[in-house]
C-alpha positions in Angstrom: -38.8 -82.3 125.0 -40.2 -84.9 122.3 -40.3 -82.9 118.6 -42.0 -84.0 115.5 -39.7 -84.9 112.9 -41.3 -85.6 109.7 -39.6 -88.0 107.2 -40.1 -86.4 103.6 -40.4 -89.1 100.6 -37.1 -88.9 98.3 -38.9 -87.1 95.5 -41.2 -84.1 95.9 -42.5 -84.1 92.4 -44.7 -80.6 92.7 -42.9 -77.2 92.8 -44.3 -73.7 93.0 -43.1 -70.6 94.7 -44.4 -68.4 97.1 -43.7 -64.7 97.6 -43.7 -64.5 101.2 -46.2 -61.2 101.9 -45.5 -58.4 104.6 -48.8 -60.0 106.2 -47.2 -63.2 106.2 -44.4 -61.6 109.1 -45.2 -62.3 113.0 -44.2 -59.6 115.6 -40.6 -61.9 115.9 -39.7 -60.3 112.7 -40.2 -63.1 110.4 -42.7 -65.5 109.0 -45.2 -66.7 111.0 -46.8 -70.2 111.8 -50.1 -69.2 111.3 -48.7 -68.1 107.6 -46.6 -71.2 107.3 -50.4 -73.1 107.5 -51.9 -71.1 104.8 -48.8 -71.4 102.4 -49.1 -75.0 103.1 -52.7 -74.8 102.0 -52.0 -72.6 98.9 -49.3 -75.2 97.8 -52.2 -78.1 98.4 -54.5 -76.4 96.5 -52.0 -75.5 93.1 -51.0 -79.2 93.5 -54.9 -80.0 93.0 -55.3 -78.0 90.3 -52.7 -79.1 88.5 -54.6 -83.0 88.2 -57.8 -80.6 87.8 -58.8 -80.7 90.7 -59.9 -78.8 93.9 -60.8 -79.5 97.5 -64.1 -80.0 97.1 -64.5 -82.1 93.9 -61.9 -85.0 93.7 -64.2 -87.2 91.6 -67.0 -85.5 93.1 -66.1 -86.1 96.8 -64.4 -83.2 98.9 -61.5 -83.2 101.0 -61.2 -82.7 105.3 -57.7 -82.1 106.7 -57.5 -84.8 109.6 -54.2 -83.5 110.9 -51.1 -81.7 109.9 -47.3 -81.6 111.4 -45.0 -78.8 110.6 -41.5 -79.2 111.6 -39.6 -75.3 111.7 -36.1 -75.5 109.9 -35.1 -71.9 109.7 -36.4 -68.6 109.5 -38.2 -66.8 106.4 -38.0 -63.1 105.9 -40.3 -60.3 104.0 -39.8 -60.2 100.9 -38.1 -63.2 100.3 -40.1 -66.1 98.5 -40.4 -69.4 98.8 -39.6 -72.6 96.6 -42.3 -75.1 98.0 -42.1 -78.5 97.3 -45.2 -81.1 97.5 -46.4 -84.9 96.8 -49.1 -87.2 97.5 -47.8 -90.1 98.9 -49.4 -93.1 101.8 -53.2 -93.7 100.9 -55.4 -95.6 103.3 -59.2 -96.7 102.5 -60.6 -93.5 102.8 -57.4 -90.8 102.5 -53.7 -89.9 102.0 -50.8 -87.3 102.8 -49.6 -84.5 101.4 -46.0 -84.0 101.9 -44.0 -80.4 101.3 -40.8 -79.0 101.7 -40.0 -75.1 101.9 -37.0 -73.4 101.0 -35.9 -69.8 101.4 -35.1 -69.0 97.9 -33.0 -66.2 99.4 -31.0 -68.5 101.5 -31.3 -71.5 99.5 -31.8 -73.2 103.5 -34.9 -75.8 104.1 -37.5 -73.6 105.9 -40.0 -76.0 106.7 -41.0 -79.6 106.4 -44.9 -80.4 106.6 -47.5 -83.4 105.8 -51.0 -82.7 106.1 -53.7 -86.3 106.6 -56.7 -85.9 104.4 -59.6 -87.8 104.0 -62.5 -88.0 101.6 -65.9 -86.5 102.4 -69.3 -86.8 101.1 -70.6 -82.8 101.7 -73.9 -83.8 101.2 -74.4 -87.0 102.9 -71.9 -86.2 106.0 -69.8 -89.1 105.8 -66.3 -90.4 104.7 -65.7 -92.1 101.8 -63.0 -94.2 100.1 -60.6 -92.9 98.0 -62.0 -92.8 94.3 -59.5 -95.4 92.2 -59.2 -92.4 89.4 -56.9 -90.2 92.1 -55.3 -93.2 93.5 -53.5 -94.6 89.9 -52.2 -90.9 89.0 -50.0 -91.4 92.4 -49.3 -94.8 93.2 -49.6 -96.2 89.4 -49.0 -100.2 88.9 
């Protein structure tokens, strides 16, 4: 069986943490993928706001997710929390990654590695567009 294995950059200059919520827990007892997503998405959206930003105005242009790979590490239990590590990292013409790192701060173990594709999008005119030069240099600086 062929598993995803995601190579995290060296540095994952974000950090936040996550209290993992009773809601969070699947019916094996402990966190749960679909929770695992959302986190993912909460961590995204704190890294965005940190720059100022949100989803849906990067420069005036929104964000789509094009894809996302999560690789499972260990388990994550309620109530423990979570020390959630992100960066932007690998722009193309028109979008970038998003890579994170989750650790059980109960456990101190690696929880989950992730990296999420996303692109910029024009709401209003339906399209994809390039990434805005602004975003770019507080990333990948000269």
């Amino acid at each position: 069986m062929e598993r995803i294995k995601i190579q995290l950059p060296s540095v994952l200059p974000f950090e936040t943490i996550i209290p993992v919520r009773v809601t969070d827990i699947n019916y094996g007892g402990h966190l749960g993928n679909d929770s695992v997503l959302s986190i993912i998405h909460e961590v995204r959206l704190q890294l965005l706001a940190k720059y100022g930003y949100d989803e849906f105005n990067i420069e005036g242009l929104g964000t789509i997710m094009a894809d996302v790979g999560i690789q499972y590490k260990d388990e994550v239990f309620y109530p423990d929390e979570i020390l959630a590590k992100a960066g932007v990292f690998g722009f193309s013409r028109t979008g970038f990654n998003v890579y994170y790192q989750f650790f059980s701060r109960q456990t101190g173990c690696e929880v989950v590695r992730a990296k999420t594709a996303l692109v910029f999008y024009d709401y209003k005119l339906h399209k994809m567009m390039s990434v805005p030069p602004v975003f770019r240099q507080l990333f990948e600086p000269e």
